[in-house]
C-alpha positions as CSV (number, residue, x, y, z in Angstrom):
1,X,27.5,-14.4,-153.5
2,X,25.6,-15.3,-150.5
3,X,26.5,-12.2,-148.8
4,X,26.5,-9.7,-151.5
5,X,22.2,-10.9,-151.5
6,X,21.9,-10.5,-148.0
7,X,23.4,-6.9,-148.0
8,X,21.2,-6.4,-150.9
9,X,18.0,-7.1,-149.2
10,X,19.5,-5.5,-145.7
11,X,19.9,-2.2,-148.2
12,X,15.9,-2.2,-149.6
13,X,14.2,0.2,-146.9
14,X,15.6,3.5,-148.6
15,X,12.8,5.8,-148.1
16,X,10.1,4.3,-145.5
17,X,12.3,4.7,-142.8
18,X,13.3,8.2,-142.7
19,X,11.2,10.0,-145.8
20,X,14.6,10.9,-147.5
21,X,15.2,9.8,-151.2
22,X,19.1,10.7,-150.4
23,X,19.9,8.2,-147.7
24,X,19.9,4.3,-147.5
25,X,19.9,2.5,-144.3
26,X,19.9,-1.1,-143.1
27,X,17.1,-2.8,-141.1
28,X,18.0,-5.5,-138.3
29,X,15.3,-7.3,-136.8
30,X,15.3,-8.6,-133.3
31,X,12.7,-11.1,-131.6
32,X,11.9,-12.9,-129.3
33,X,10.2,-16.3,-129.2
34,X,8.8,-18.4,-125.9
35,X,9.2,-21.9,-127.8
36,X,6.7,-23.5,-124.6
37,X,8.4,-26.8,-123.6
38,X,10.8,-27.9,-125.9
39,X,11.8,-30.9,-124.5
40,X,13.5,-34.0,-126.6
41,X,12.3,-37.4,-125.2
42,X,15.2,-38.5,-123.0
43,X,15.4,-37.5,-119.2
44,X,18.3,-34.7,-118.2
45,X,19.5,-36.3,-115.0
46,X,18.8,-34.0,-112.1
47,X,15.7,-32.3,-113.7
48,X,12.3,-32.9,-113.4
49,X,11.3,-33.5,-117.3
50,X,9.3,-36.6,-116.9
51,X,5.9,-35.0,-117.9
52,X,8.2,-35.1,-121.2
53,X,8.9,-38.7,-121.5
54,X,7.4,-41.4,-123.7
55,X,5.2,-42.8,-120.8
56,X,5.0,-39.3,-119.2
57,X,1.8,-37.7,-118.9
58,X,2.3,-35.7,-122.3
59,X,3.4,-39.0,-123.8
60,X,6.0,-37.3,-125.4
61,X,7.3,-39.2,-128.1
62,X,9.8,-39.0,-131.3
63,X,7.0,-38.4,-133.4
64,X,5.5,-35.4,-131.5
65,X,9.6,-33.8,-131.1
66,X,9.9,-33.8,-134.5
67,X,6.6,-32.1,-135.1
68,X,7.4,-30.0,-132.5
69,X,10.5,-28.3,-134.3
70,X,9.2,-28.5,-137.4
71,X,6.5,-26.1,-136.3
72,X,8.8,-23.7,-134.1
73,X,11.5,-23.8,-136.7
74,X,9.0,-22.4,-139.0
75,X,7.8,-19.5,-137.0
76,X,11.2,-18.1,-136.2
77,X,12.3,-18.2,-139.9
78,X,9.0,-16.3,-140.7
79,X,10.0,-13.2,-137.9
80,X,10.9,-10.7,-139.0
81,X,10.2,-11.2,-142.9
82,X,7.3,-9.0,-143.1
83,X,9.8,-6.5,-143.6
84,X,13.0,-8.6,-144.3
85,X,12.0,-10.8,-146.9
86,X,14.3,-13.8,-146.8
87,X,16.4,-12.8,-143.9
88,X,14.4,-12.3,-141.0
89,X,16.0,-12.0,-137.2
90,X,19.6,-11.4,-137.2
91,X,18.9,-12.6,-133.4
92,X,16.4,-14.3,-131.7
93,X,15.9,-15.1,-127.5
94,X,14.4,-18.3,-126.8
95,X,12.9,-19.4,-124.0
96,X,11.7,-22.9,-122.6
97,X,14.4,-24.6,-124.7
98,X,15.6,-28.1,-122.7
99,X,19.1,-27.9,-123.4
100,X,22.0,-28.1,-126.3
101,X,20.6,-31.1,-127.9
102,X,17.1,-29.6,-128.4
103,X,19.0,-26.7,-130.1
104,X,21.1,-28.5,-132.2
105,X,17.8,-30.7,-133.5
106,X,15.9,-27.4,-134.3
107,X,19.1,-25.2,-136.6
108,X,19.3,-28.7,-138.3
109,X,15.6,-27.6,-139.5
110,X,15.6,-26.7,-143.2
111,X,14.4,-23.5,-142.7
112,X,16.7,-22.6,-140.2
113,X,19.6,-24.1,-141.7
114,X,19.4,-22.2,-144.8
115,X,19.9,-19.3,-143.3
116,X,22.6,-20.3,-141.0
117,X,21.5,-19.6,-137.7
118,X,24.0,-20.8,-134.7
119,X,22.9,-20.8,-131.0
120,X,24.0,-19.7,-127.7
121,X,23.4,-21.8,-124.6
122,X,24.5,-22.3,-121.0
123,X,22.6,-24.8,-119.1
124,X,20.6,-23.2,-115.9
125,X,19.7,-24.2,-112.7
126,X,15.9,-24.3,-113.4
127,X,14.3,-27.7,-111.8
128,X,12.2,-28.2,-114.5
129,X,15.5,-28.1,-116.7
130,X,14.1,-25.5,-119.1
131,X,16.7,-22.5,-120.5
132,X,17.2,-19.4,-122.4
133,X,18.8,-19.4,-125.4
134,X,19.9,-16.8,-128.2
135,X,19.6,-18.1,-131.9
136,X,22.0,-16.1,-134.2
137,X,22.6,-15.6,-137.9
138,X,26.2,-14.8,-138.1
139,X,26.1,-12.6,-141.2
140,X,24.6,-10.2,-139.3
141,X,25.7,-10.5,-135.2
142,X,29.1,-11.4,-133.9
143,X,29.1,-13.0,-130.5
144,X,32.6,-11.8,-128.6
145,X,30.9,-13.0,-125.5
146,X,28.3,-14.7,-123.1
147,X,27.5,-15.9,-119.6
148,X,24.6,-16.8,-117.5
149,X,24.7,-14.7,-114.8
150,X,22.5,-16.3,-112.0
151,X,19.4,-15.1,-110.3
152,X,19.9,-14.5,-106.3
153,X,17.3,-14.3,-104.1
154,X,17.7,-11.3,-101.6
155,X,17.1,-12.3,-97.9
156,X,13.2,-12.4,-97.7
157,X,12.9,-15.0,-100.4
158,X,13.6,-18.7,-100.3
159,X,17.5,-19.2,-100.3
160,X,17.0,-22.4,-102.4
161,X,15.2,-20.8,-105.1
162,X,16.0,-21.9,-108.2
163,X,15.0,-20.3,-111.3
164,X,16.4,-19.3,-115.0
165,X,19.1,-17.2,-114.9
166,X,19.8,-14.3,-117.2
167,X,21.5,-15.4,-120.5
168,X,23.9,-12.0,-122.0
169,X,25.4,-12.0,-124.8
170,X,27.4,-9.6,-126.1
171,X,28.8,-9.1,-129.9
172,X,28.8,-6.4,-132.7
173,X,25.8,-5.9,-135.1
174,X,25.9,-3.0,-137.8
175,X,29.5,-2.6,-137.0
176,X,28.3,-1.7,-133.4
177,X,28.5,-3.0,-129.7
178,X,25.6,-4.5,-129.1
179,X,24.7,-6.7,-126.0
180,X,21.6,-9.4,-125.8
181,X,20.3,-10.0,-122.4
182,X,18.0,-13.0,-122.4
183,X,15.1,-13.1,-119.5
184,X,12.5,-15.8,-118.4
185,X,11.7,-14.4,-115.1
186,X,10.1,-16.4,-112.4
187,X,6.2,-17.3,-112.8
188,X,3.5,-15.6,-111.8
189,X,2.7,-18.1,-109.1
190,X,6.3,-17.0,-107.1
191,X,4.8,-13.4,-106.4
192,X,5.9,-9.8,-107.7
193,X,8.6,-9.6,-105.5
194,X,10.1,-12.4,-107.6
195,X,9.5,-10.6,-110.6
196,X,10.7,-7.4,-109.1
197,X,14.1,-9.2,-108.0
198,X,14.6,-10.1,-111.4
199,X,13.8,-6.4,-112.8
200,X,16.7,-5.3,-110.6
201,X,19.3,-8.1,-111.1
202,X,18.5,-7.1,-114.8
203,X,18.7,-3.4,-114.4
204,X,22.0,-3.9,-112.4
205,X,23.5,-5.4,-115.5
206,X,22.3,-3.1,-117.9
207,X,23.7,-0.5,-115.6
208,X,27.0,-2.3,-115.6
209,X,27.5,-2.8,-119.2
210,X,26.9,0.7,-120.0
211,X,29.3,1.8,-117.1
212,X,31.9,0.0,-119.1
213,X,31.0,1.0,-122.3
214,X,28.8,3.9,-122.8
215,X,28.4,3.0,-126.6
216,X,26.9,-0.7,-125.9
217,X,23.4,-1.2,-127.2
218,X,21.3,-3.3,-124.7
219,X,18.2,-4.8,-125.6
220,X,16.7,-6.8,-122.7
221,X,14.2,-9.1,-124.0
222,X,11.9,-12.2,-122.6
223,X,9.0,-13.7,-121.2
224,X,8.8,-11.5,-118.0
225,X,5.8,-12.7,-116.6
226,X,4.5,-9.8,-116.1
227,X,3.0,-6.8,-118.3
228,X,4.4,-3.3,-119.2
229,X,2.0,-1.6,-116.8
230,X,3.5,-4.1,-114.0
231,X,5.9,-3.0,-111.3
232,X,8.7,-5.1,-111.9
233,X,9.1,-3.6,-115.9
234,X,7.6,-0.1,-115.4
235,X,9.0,0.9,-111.5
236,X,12.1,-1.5,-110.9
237,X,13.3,-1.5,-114.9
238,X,12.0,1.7,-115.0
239,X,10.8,0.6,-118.8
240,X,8.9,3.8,-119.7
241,X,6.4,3.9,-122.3
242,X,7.4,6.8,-124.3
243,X,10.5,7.9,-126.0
244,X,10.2,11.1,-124.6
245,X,10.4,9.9,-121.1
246,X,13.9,7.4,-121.6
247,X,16.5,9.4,-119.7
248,X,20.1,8.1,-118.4
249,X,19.3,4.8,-116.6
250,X,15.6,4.0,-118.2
251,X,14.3,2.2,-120.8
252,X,12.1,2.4,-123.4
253,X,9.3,0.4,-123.7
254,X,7.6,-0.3,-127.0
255,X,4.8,-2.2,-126.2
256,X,3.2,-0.4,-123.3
257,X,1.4,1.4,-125.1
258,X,0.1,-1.6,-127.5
259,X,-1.1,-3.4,-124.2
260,X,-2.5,-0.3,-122.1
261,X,-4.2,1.5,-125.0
262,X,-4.6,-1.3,-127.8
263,X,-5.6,-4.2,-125.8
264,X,-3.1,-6.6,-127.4
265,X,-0.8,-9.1,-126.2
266,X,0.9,-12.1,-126.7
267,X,-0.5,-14.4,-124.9
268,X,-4.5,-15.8,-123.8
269,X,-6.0,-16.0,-120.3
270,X,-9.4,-16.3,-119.7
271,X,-10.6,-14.3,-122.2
272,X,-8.1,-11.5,-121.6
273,X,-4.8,-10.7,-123.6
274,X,-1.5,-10.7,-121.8
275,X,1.8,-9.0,-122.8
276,X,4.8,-11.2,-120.8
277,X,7.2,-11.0,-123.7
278,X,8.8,-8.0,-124.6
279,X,11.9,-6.1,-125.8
280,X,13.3,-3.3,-124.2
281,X,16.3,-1.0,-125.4
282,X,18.7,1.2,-123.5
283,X,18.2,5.4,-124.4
284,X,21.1,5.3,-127.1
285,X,18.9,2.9,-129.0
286,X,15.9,5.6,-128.8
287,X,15.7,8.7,-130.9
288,X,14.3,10.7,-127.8
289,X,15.2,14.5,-129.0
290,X,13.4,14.0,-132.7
291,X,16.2,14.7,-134.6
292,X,16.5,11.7,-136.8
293,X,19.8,10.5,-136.2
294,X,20.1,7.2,-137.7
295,X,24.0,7.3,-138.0
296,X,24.6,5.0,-135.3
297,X,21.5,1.5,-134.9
298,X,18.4,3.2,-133.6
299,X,14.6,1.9,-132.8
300,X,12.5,2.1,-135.8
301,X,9.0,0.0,-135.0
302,X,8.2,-3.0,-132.8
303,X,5.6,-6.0,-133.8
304,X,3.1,-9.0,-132.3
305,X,4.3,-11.3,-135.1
306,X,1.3,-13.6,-136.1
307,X,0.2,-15.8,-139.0
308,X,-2.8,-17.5,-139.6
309,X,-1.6,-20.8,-138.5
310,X,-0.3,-20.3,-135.6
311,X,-3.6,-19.4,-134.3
312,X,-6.6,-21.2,-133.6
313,X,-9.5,-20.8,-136.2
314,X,-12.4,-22.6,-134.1
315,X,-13.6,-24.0,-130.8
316,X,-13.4,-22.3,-127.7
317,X,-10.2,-20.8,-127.8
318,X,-10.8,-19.3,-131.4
319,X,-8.4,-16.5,-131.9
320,X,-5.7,-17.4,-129.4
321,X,-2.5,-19.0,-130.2
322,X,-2.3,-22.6,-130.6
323,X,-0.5,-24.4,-128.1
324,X,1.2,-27.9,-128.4
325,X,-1.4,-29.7,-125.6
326,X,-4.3,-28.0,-124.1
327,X,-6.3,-30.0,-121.5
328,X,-3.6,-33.0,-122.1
329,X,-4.8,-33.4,-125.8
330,X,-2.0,-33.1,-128.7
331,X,-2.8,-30.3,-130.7
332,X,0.3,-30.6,-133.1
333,X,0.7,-26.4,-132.1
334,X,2.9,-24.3,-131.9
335,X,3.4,-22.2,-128.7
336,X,0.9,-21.0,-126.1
337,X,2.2,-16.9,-126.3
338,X,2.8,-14.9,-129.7
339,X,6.5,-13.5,-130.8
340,X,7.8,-10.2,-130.6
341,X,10.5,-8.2,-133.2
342,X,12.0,-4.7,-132.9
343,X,13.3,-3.4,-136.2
344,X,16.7,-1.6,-136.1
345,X,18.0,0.8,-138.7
346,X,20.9,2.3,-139.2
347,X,22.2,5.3,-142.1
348,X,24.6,3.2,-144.8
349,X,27.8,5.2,-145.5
């Protein structure tokens, strides 16, 4: 019975995608979600996470964990329902996420235990101990693989840097290959050529999947610390910003255009609007030639997903998202950047 609802929902969009009374499709949506330090209370031998401890500086107790996911557990069942009412994100990316146990404490959350959602996770080198993870409901995505495959400094950088490395997971979605590749790429203090590294350790993968199976869909997704309009997405990536411009070994870029023309973003610094997370799809996800093809999953529209309270309503950082500290005060928040969702769709048979 459970199924036979979700297909019926999945099957709803008939005419806004494509204009034609004579076709159905099915809409995936896929997001994104920077969960900003969630830690659990107990220290991770080997990692520095003692600004997350009960007599840490945060003084990170039980009480503030279980607000914690409480409040992200309810943002990433409300993704995607704007246009999925009741089923949101068939997959998420996470990053910031401590390790296993953290994960197993936030699908235990009502909301995200209704719907199902299991989890992906391989602990990283990161000192801090923070990961990537991949939330996933399995009505909807398959997982046939993953692996963390590490970030390597080339031969001008530090040869003991340590940093997240790039979660991929690969499954089948819409009866499809499709393959997750899960980014938090270095900060902004490291320098662009950290960034850059990353963008071609990531592009090097892409490229590999595809060389083993042209059909794979590849969505690269995370909190790249840096914009669309940076080198590291738009040169080293080669992200573009229109669909036009996604030929063999780009990408395309949805929210370029959203940053560089709109002025939006997804996350607050002094007074201006980043855009560090973002989703980006391989050419055979992108209806570049017009023609409407929707028999195979294809690119349909991207979204900033907000709601009221995630957001600050007063004070001096009215209209930004509301973070879980800001100047070492509790806020009871949410996450200091905004989530992102690409909707899929694909022609039922």
């Amino acid at each position: 019975m459970k199924k036979l609802s979700l297909f019926f929902v999945l099957s709803l969009l008939l005419v806004t995608v494509c204009g034609n009374a004579q076709k159905k499709y099915s809409v995936y949506a896929v997001g994104f979600y920077n969960q900003e330090n969630l830690f659990d209370t107990c220290h991770d031998a080997g990692k520095n996470d003692n600004e997350f401890l009960p007599n840490g500086s945060y003084r990170w107790n039980g009480m503030k964990y279980t607000h914690k996911l409480r409040n992200m557990a309810r943002v990433l069942a409300d993704m995607g329902t704007d246009v999925l009412p009741g089923v949101g994100c068939a997959v998420i990316g996470l990053s910031e996420v401590e390790n296993s146990k953290v994960l197993d404490d936030l699908t235990a959350q009502a909301p995200l235990r209704a719907r199902g959602y299991k989890y992906v996770h391989i602990e990283g080198p990161d000192s801090r101990g923070i990961d990537c993870a991949m939330l996933y409901n399995p009505a909807l995505f398959t997982v046939k693989d993953s692996r963390l495959l590490p970030y390597v400094p080339d031969g001008s950088m530090k040869s003991d840097f340590k940093t997240r490395g790039f979660l991929t997971v690969s499954g089948e979605m819409a009866g499809e290959p499709v393959t997750v590749i899960v980014c938090h790429w270095p900060s902004r203090f490291s320098g662009s050529a950290y960034r850059e590294r990353a963008a071609l350790l990531v592009r090097d993968i892409k490229d590999s999947l595809l060389r083993a199976d042209p059909a794979v869909k590849v969505l690269v997704m995370g909190d790249m610390n840096d914009d669309p309009t940076n080198k590291s997405m738009k040169d080293v990536l080669k992200a573009k910003a229109d669909v036009k411009d996604v030929k063999e070994g780009c990408m395309y870029n949805p929210w370029y255009n959203m940053l560089a023309n709109d002025g939006v973003g997804t996350l607050a610094y002094q007074g201006s609007w980043n855009l560090f997370d973002q989703i980006v799809l391989t050419p055979n996800l992108v209806d570049a030639d017009g023609r409407k093809d929707y028999s195979t999953l294809k690119y349909w529209k991207n979204q900033i997903f907000r709601r009221s309270y995630m957001m600050n309503t007063e004070g001096r950082y009215k209209g930004t998202p509301k973070r879980t500290h800001a100047s070492g005060i509790w806020l009871d928040g949410y996450s200091d950047h905004l989530p992102v969702v690409v909707y899929l769709v694909k022609e039922q048979k």
